[in-house]
MOPAC internal coordinates of N, CA, C and O (Angstrom, degrees):
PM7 1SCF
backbone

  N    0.0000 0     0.00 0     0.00 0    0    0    0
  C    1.4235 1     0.00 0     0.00 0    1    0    0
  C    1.4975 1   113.01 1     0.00 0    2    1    0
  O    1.2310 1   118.78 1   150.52 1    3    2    1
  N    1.6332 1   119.93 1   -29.48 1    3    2    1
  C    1.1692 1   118.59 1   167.88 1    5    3    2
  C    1.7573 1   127.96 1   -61.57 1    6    5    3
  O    1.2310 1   124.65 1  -179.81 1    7    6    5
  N    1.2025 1   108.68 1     0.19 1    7    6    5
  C    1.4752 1   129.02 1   178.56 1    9    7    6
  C    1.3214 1   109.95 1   -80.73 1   10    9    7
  O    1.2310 1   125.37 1   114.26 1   11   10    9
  N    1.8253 1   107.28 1   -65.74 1   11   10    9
  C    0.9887 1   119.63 1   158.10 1   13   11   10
  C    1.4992 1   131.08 1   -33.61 1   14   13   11
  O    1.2310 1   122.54 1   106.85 1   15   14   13
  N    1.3337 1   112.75 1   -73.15 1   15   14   13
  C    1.3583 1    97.83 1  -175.15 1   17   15   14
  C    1.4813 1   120.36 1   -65.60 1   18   17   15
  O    1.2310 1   116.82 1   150.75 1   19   18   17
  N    1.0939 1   123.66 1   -29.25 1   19   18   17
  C    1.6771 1   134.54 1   160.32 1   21   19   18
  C    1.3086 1   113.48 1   -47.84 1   22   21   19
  O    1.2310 1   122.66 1   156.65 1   23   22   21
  N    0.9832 1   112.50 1   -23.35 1   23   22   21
  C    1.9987 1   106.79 1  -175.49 1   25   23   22
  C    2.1146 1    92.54 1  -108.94 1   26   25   23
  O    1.2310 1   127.50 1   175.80 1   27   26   25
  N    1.8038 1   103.17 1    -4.20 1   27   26   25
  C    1.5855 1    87.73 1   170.17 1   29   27   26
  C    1.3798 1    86.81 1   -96.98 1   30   29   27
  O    1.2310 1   109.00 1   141.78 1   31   30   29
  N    1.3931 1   138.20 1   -38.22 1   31   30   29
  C    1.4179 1   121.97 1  -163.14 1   33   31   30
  C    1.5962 1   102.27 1   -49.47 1   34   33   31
  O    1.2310 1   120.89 1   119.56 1   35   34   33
  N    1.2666 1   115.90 1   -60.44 1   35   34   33
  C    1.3759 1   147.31 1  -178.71 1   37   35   34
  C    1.6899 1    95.30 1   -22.19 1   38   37   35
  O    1.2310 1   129.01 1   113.05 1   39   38   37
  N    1.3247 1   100.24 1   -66.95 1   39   38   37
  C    2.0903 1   112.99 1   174.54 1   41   39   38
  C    1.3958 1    95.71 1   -34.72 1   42   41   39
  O    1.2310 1   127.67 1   118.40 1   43   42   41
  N    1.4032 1   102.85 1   -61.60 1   43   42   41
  C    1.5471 1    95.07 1  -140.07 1   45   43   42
  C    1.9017 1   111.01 1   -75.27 1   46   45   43
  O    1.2310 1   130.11 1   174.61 1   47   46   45
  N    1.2458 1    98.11 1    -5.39 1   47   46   45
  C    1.4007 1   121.92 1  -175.51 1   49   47   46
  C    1.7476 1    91.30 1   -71.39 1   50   49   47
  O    1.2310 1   129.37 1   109.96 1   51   50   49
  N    1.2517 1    99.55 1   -70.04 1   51   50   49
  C    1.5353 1    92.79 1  -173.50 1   53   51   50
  C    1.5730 1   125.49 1   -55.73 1   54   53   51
  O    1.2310 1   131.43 1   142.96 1   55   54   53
  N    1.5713 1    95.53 1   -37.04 1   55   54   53
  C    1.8273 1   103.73 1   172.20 1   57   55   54
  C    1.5207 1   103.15 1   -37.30 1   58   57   55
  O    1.2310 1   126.99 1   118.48 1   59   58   57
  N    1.7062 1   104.16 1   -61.52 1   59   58   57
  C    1.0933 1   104.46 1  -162.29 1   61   59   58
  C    2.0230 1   136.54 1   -50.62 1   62   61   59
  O    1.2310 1   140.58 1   138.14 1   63   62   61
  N    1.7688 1    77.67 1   -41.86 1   63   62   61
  C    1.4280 1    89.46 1   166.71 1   65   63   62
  C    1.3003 1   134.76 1   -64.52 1   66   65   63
  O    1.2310 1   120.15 1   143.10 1   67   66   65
  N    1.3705 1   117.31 1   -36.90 1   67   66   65
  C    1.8512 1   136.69 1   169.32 1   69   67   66
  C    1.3855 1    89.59 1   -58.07 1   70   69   67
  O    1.2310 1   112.90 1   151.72 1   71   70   69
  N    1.1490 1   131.02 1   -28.28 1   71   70   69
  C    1.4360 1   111.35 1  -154.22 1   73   71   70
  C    2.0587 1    94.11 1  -106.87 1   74   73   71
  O    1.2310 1   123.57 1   142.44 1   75   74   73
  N    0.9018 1   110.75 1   -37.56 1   75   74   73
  C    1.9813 1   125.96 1   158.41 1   77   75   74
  C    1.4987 1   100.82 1   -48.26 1   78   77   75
  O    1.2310 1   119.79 1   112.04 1   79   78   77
  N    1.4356 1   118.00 1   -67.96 1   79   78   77
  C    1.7997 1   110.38 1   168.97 1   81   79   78
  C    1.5558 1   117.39 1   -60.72 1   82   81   79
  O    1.2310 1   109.92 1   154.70 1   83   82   81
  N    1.0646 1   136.52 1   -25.30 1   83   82   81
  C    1.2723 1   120.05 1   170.88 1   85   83   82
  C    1.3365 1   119.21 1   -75.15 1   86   85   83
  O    1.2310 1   114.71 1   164.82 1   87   86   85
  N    1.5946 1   127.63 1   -15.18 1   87   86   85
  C    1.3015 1   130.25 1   177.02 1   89   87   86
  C    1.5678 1   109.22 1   -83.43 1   90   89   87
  O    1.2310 1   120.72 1   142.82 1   91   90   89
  N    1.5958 1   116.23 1   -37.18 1   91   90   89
  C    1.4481 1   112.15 1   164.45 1   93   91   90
  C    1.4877 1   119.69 1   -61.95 1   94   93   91
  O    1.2310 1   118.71 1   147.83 1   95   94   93
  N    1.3290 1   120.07 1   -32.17 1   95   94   93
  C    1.4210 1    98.19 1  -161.66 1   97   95   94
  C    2.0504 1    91.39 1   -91.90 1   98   97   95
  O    1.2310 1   123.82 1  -159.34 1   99   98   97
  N    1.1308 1   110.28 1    20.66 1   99   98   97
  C    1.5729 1   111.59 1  -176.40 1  101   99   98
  C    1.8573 1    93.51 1   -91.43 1  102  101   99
  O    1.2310 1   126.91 1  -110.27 1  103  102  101
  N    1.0718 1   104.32 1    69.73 1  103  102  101
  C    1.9382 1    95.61 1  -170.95 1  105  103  102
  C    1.2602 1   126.56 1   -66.13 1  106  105  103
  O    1.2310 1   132.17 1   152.09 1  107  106  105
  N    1.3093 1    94.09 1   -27.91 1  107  106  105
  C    1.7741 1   100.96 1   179.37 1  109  107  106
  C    1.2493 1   122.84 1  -118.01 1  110  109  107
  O    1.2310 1   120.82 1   -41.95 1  111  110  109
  N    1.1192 1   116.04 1   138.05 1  111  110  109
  C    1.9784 1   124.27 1  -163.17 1  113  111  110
  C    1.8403 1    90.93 1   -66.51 1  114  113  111
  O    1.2310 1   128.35 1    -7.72 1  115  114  113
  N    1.4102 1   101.53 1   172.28 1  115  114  113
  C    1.5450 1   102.13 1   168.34 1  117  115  114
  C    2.0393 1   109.99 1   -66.85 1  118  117  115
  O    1.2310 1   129.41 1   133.41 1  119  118  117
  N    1.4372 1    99.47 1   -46.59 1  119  118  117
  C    0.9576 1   109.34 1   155.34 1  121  119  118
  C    1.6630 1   138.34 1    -8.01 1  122  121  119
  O    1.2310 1   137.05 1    82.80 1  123  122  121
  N    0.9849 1    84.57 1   -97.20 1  123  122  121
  C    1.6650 1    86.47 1   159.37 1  125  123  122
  C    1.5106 1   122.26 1   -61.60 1  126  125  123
  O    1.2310 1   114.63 1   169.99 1  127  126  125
  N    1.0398 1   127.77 1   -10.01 1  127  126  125
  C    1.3510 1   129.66 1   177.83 1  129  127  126
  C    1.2507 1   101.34 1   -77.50 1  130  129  127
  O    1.2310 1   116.00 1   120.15 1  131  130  129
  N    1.4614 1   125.20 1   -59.85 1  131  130  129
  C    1.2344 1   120.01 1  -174.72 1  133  131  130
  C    1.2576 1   128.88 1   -76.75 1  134  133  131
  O    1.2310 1   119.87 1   175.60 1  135  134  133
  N    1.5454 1   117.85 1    -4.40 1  135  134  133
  C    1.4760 1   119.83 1   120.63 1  137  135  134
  C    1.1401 1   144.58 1   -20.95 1  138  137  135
  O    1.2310 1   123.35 1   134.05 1  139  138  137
  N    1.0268 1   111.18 1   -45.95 1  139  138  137
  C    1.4737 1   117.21 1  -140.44 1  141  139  138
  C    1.6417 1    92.82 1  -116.19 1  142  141  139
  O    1.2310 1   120.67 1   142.39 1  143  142  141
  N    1.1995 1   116.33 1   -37.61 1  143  142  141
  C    1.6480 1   122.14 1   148.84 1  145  143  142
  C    1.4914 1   102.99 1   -22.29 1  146  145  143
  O    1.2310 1   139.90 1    66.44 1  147  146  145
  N    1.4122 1    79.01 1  -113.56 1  147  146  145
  C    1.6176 1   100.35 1  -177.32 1  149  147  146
  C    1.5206 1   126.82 1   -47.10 1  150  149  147
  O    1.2310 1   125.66 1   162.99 1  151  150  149
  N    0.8585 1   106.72 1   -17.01 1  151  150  149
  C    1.7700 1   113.75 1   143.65 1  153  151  150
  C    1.2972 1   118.84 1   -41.40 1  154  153  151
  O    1.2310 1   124.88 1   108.40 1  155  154  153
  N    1.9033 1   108.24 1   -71.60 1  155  154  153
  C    1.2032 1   104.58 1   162.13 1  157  155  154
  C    1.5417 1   143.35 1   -77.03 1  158  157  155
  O    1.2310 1   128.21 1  -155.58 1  159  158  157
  N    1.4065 1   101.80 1    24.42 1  159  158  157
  C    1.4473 1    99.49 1  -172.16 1  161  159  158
  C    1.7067 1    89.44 1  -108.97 1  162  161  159
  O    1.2310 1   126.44 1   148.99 1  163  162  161
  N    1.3306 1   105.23 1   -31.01 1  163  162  161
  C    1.7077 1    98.37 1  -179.68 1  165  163  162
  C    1.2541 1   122.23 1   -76.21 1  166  165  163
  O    1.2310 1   124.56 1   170.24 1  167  166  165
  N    1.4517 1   108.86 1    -9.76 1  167  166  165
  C    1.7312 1   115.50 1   168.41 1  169  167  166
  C    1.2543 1   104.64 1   -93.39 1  170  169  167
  O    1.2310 1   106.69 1   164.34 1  171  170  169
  N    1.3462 1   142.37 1   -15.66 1  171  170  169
  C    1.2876 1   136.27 1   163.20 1  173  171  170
  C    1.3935 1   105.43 1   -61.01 1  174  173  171
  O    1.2310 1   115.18 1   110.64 1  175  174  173
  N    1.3283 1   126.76 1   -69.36 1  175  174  173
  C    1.0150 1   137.26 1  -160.02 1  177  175  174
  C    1.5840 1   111.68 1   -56.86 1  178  177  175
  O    1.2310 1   122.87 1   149.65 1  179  178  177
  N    1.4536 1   112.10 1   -30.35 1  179  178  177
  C    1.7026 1   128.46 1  -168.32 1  181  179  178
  C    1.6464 1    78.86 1   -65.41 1  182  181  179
  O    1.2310 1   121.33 1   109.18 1  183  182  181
  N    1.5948 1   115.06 1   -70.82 1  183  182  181
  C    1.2886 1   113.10 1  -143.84 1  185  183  182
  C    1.8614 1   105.92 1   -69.88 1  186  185  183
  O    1.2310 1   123.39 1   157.58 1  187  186  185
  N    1.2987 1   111.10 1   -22.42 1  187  186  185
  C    1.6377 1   102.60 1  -177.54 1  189  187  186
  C    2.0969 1   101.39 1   -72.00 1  190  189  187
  O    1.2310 1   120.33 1   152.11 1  191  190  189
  N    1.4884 1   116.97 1   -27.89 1  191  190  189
  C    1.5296 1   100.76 1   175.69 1  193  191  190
  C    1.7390 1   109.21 1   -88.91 1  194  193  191
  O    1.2310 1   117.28 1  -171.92 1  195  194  193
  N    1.0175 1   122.78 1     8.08 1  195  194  193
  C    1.3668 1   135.39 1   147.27 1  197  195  194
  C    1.2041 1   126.46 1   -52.27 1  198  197  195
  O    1.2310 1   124.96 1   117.59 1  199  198  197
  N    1.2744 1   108.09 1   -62.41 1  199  198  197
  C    1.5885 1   132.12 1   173.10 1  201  199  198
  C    1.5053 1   111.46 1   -46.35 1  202  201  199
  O    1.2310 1   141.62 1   124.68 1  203  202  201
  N    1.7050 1    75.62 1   -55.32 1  203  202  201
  C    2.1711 1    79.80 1  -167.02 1  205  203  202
  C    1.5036 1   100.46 1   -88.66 1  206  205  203
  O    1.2310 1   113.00 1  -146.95 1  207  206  205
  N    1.4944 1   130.83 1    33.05 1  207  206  205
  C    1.3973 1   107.70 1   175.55 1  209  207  206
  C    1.4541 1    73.51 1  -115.76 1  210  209  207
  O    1.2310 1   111.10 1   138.42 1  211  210  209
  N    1.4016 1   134.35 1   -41.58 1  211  210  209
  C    1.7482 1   106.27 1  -172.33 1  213  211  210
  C    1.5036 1   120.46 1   -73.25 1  214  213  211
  O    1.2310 1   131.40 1   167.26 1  215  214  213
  N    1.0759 1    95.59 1   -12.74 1  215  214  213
  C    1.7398 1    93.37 1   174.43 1  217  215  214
  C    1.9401 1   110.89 1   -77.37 1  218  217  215
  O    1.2310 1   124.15 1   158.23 1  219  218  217
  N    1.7436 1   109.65 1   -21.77 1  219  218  217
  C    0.8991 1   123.94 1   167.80 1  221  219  218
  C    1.4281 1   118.23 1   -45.70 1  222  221  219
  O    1.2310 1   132.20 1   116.97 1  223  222  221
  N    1.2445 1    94.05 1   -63.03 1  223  222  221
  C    1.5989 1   133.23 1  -175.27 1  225  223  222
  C    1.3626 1   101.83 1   -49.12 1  226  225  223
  O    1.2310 1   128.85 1   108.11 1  227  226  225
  N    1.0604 1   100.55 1   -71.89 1  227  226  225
  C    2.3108 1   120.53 1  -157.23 1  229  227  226
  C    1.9315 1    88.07 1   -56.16 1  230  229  227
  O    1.2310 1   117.73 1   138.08 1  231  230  229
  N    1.5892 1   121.93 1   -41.92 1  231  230  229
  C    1.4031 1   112.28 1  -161.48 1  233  231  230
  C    1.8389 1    93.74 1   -76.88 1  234  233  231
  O    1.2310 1   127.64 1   120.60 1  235  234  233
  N    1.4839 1   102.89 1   -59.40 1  235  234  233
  C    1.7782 1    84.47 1   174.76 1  237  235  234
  C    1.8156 1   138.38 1   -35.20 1  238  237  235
  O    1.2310 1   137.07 1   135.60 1  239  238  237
  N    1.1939 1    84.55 1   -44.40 1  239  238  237
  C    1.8240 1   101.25 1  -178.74 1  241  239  238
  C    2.2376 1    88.45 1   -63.28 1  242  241  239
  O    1.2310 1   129.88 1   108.34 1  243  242  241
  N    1.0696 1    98.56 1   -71.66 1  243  242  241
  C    1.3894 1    91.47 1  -173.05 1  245  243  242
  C    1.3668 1   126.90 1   -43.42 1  246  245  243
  O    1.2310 1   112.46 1   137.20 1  247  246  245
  N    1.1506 1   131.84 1   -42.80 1  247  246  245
  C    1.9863 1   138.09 1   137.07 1  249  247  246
  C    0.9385 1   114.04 1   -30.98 1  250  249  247
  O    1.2310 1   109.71 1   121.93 1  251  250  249
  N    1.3758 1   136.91 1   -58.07 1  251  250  249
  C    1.7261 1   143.09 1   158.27 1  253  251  250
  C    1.4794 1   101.55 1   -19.59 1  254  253  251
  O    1.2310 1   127.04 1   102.73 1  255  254  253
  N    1.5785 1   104.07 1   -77.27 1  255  254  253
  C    1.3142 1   116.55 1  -160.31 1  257  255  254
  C    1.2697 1   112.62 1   -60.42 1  258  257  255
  O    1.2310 1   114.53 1   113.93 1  259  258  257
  N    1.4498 1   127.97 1   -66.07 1  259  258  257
  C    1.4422 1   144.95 1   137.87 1  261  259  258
  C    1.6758 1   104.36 1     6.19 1  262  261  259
  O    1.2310 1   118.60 1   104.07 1  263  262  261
  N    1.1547 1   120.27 1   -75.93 1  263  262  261
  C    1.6038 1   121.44 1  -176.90 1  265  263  262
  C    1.5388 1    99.76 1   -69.39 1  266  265  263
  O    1.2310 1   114.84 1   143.04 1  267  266  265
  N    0.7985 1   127.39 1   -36.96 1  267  266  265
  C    1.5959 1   117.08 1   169.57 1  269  267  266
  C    1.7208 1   120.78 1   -71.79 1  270  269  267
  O    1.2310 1   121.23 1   163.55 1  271  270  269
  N    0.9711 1   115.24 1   -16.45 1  271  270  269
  C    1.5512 1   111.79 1   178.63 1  273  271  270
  C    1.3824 1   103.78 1   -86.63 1  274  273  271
  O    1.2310 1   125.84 1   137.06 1  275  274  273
  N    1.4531 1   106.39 1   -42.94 1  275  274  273
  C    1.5253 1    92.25 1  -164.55 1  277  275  274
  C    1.5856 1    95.27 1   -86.31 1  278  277  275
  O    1.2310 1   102.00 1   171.75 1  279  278  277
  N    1.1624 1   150.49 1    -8.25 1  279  278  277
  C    1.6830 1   138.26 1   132.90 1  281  279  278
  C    1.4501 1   125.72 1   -40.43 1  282  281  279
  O    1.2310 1   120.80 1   162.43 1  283  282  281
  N    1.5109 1   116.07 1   -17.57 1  283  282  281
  C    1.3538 1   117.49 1  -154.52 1  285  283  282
  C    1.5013 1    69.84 1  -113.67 1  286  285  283
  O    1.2310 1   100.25 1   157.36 1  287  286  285
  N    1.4862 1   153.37 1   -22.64 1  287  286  285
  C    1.3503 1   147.04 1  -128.06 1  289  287  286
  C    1.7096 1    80.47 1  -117.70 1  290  289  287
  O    1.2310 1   125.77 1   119.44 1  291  290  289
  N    1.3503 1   106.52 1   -60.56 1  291  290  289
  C    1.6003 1   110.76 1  -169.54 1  293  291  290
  C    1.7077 1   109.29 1   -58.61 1  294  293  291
  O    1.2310 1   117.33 1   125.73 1  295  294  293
  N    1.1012 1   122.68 1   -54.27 1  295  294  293
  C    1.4643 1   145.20 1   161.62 1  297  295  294
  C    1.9065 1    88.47 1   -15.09 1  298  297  295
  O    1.2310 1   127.82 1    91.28 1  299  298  297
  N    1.4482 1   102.55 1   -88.72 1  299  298  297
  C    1.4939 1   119.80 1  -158.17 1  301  299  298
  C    1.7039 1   102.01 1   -44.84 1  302  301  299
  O    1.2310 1   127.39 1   129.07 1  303  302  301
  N    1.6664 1   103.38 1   -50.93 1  303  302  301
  C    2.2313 1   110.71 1  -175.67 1  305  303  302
  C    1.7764 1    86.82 1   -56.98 1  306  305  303
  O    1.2310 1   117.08 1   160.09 1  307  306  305
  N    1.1296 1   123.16 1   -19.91 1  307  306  305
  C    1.7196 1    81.43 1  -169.64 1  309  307  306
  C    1.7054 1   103.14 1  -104.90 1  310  309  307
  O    1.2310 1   124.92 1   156.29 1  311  310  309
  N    1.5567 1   108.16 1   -23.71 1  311  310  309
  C    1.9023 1    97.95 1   163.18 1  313  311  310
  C    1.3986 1   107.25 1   -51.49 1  314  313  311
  O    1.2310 1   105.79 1   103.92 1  315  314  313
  N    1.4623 1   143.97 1   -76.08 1  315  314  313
  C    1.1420 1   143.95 1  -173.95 1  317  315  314
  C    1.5695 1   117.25 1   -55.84 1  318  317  315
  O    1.2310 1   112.39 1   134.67 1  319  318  317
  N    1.5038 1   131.97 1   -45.33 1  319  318  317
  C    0.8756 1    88.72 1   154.37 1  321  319  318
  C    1.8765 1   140.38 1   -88.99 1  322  321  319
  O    1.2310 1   119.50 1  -135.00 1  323  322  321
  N    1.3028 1   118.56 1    45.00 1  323  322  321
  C    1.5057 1   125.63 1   163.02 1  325  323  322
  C    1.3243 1    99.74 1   -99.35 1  326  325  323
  O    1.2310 1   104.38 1   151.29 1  327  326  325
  N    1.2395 1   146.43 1   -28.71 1  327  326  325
  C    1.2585 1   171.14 1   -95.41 1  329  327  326
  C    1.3783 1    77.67 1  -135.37 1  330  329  327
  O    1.2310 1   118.73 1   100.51 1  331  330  329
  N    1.6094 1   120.02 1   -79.49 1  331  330  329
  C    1.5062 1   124.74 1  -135.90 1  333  331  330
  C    2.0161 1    87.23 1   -82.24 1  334  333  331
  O    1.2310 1   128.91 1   132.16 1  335  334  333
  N    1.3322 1   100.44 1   -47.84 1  335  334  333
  C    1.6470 1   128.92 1  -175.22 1  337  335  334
  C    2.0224 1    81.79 1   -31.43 1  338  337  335
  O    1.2310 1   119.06 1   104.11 1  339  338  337
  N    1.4065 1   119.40 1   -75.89 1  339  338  337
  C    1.3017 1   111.43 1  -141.93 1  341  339  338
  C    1.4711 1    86.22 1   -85.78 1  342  341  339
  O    1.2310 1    99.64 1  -178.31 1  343  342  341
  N    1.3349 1   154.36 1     1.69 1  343  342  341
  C    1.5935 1   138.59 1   165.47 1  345  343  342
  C    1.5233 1    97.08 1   -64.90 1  346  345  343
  O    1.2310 1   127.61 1   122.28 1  347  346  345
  N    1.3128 1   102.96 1   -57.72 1  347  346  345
  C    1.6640 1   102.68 1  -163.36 1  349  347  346
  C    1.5681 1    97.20 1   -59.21 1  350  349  347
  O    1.2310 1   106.53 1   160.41 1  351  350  349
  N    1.5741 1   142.66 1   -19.59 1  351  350  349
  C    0.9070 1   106.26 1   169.30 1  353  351  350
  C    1.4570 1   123.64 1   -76.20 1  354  353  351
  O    1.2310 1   123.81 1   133.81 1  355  354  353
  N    1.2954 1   110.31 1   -46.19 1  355  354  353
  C    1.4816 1   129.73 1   162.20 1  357  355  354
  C    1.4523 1   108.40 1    -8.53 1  358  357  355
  O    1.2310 1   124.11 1   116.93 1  359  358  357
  N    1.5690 1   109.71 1   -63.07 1  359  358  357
  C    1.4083 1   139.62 1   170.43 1  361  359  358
  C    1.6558 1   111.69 1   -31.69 1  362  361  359
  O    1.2310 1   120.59 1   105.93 1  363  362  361
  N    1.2599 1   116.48 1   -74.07 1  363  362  361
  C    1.3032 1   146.29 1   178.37 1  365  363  362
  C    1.2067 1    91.19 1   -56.84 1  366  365  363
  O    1.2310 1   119.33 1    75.51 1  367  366  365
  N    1.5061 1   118.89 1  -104.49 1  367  366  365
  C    1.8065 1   118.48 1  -177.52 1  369  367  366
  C    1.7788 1   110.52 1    -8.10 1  370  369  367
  O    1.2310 1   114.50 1   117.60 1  371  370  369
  N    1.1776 1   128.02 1   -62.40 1  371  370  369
  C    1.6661 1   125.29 1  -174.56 1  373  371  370
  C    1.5038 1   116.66 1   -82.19 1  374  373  371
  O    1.2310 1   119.09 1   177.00 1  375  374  373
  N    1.1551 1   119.33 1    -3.00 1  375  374  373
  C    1.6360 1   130.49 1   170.27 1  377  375  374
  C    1.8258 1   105.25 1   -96.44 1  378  377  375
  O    1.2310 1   124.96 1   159.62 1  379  378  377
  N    1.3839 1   108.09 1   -20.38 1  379  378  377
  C    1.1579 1   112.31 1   166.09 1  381  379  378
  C    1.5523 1   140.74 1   -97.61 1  382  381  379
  O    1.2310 1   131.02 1  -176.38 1  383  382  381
  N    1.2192 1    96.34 1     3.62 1  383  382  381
  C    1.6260 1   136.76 1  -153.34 1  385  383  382
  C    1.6730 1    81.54 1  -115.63 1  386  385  383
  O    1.2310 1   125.08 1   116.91 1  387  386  385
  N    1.1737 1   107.86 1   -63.09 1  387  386  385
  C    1.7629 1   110.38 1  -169.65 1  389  387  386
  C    1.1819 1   109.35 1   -61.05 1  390  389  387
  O    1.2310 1   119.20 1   132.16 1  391  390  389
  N    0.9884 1   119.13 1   -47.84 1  391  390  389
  C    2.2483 1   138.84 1  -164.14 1  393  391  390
  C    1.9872 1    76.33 1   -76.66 1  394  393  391
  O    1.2310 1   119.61 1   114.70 1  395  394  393
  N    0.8020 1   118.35 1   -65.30 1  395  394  393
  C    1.9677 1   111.19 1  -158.84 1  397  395  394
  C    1.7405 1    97.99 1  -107.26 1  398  397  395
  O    1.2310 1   105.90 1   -91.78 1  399  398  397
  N    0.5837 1   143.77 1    88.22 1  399  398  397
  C    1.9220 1   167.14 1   162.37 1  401  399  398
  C    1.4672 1    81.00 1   -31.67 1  402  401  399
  O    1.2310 1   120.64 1   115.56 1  403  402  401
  N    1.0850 1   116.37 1   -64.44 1  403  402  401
  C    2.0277 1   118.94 1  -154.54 1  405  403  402
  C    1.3508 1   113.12 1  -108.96 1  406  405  403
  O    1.2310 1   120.79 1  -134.52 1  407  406  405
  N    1.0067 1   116.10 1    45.48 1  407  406  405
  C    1.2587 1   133.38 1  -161.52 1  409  407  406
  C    1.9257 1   109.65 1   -83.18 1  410  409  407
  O    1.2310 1   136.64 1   147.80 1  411  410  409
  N    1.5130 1    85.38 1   -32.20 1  411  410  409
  C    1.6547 1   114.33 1   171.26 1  413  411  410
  C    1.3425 1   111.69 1   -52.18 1  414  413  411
  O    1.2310 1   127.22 1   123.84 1  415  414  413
  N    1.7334 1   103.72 1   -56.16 1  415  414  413
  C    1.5713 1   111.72 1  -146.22 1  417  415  414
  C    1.7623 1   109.44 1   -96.03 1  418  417  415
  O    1.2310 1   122.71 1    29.25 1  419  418  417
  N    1.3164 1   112.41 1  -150.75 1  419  418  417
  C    1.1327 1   108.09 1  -172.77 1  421  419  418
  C    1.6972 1   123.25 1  -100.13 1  422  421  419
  O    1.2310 1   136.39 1  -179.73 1  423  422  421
  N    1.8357 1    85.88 1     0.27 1  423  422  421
  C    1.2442 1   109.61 1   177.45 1  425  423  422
  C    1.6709 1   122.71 1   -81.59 1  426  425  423
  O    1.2310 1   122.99 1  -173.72 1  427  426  425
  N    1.2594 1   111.88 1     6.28 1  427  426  425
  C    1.3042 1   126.80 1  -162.07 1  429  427  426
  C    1.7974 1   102.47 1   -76.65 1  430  429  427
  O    1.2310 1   119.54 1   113.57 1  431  430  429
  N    0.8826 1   118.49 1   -66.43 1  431  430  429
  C    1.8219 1   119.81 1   175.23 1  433  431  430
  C    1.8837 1    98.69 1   -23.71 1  434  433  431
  O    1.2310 1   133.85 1    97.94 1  435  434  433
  N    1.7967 1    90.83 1   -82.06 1  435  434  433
  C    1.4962 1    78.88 1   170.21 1  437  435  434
  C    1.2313 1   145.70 1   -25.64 1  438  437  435
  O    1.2310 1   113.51 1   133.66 1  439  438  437
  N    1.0544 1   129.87 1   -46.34 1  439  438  437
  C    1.4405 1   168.17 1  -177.66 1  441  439  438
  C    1.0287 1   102.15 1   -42.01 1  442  441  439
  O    1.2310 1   113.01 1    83.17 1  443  442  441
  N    1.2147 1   130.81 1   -96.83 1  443  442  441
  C    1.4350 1   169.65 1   104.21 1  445  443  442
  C    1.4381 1   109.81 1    39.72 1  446  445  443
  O    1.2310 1   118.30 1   135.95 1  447  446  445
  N    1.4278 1   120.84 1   -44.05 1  447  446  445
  C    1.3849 1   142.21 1  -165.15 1  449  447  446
  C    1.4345 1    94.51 1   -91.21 1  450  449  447
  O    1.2310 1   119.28 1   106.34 1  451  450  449
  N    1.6219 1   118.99 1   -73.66 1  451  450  449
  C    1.1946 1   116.21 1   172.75 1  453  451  450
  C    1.7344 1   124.81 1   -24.05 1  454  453  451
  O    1.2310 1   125.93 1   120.67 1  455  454  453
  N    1.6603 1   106.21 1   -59.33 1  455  454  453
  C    1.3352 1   113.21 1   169.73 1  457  455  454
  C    1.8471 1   125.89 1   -27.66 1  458  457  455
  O    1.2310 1   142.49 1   123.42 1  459  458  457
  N    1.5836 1    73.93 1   -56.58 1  459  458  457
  C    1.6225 1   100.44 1  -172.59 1  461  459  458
  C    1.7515 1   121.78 1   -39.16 1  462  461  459
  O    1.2310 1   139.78 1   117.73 1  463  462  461
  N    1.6400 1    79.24 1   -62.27 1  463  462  461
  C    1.3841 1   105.38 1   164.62 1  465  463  462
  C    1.5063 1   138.64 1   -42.26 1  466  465  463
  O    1.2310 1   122.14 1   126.55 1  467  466  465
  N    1.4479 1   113.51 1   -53.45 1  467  466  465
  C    1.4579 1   134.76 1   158.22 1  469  467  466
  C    1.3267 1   118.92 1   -44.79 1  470  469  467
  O    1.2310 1   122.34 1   129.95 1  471  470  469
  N    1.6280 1   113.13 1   -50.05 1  471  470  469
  C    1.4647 1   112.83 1   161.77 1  473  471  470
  C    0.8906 1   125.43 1   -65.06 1  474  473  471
  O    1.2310 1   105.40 1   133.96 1  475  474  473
  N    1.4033 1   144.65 1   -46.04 1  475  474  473
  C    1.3934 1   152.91 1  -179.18 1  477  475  474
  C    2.0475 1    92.89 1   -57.09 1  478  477  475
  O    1.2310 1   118.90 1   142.89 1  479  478  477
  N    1.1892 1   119.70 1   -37.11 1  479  478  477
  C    1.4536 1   123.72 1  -155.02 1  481  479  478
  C    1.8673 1    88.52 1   -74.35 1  482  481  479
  O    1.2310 1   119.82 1   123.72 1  483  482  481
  N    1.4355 1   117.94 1   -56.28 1  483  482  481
  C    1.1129 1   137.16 1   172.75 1  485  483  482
  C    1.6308 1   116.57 1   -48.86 1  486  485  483
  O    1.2310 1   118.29 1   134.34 1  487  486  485
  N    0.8639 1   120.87 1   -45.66 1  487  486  485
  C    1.7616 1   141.53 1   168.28 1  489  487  486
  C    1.5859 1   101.14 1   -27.40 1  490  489  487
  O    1.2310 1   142.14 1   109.04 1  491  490  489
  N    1.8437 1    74.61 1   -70.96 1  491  490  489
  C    1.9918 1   102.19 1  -161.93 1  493  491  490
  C    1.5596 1    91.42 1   -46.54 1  494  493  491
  O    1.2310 1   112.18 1   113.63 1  495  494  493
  N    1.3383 1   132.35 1   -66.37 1  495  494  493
  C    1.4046 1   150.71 1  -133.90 1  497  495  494
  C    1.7935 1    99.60 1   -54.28 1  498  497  495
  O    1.2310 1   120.10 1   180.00 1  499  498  497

């Protein structure tokens, strides 16, 4: 019987130990587990409204900018064209100045008539 119970001590020796290693390799309390969750669920969550506030961000700034270019775009077409607007008159005014000399004075009807005339004379020819 001393066999016996020695080969049960023996059992219970080992029970004991499987059951001593299963408490070590248990490393973390529930505790901390559910930490460590929701730990990571609140850093998930931080970084996904992160995400979507710069994408928030980057599309506003770009509408900003967007409505400002094409103000800064419209702005610039109407300096240049006043720019181009008053050459061509410039243009015109001294091509008209050249073609009628007296265009100023009181001699201008005359002027003008004479012209008229010459072409019409030239026409006929």
């Amino acid at each position: 019987m001393n066999e016996k119970s020695t080969i049960h001590t023996h059992q219970e020796q080992v029970d004991k130990a499987y059951v001593t290693t299963e408490k070590v390799r248990n490393r973390f309390s529930l505790r901390k587990k559910l930490i460590l969750i929701f730990g990571i669920l609140i850093a998930a969550a931080g970084i996904i409204e992160i995400v979507f506030a710069v994408v928030i961000a980057r599309k506003a700034v770009t509408e900003k900018i967007e409505a400002h270019l094409i103000d800064k775009a419209n702005d610039t077409a109407e300096i240049i064209n006043g720019r181009v607007t008053s050459l061509l008159q410039f243009v015109v005014i001294t091509v008209y100045r050249r073609d009628f000399p007296y265009a100023d004075s009181s001699r201008c009807k005359f002027f003008i008539c004479r012209k008229i005339k010459l072409s019409r004379k030239r026409s006929s020819l």
